[in-house]
C-alpha positions in Angstrom: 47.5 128.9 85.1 49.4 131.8 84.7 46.7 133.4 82.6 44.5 132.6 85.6 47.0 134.6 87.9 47.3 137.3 86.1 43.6 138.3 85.1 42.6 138.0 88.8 44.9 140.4 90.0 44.0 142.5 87.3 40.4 142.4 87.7 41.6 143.6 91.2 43.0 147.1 90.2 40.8 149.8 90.4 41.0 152.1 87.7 42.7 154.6 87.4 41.5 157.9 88.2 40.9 160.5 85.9 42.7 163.5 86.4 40.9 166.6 87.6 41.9 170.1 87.4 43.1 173.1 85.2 43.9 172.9 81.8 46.8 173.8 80.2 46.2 176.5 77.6 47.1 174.0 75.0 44.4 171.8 76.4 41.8 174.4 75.8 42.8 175.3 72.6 42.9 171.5 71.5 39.9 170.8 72.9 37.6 173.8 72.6 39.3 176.3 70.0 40.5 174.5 67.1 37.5 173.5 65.4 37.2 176.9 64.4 40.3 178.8 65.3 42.2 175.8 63.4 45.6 174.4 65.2 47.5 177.3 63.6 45.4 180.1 64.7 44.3 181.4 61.4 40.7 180.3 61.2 41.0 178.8 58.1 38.6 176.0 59.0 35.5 175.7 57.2 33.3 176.8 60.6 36.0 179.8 60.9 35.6 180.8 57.7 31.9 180.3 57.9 32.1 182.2 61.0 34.9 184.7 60.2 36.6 184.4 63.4 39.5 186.2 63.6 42.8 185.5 62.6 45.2 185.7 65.5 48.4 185.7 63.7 47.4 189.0 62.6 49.4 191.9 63.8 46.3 194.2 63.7 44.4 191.5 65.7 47.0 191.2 68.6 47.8 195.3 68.5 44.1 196.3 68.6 42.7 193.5 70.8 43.4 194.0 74.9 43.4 191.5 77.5 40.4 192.8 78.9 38.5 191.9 75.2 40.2 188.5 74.9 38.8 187.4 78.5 35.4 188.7 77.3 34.9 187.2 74.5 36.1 183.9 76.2 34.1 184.4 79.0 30.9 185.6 78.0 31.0 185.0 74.1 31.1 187.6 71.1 27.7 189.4 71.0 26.3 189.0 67.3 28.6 186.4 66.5 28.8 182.4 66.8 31.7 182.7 69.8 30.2 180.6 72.8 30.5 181.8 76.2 33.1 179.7 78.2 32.4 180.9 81.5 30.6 177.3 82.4 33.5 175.5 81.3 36.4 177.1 81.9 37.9 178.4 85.3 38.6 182.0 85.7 42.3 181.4 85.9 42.1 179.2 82.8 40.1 181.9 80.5 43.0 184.0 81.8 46.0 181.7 80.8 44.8 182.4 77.0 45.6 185.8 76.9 49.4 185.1 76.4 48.6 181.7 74.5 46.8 183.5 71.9 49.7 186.4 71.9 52.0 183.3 70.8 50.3 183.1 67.3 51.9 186.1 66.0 55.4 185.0 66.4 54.3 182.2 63.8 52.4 184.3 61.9 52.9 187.0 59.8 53.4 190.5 60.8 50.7 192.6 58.6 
């Protein structure tokens, strides 16, 4: 009887709704950069590798890469190169949240 109860009032609860809105950086990076960029930034993955993306723990990377260059590539993709073109998926404001997300990696990198 209880059983009864309770699996009609459940059946009675919508679902809930699914949440909407901007990412976190760390959502973007989970769900569209790691495959390649790997977890730690590196691009050791086998599609990084394959693709040589860059390594963002890199001290060249972050000193000769602007802000201007990451939002590009993010935005409209690396010309002659497998980087997609996240304008269609991302929010302006989102693409710009990476710029000090990827800056992060070098702490935990290495400094050459």
């Amino acid at each position: 009887m209880i059983a009864f109860v309770l699996g009609a009032i459940l059946a009675q609860t919508p679902s809930p709704v699914p949440v909407t809105g901007p990412q976190t950086p760390q959502d973007v990076w989970d769900k569209r950069c790691v495959f390649c960029h790997g977890a730690d930034g590196k691009s050791q993955t086998k599609k990084g590798k394959q693709y040589k993306a860059p390594n963002f723990t890199k001290a060249r990377w972050q000193k000769h890469t602007t802000d201007d260059e990451i939002v590009e590539a993010i935005t409209n993709g690396v010309p002659k190169s497998k980087m997609a073109a996240f304008k269609e998926k991302l929010t302006p404001d989102e693409i710009k949240a990476m710029v000090p997300f990827l800056a992060r990696f070098l702490v935990r990198g290495d400094a050459t």
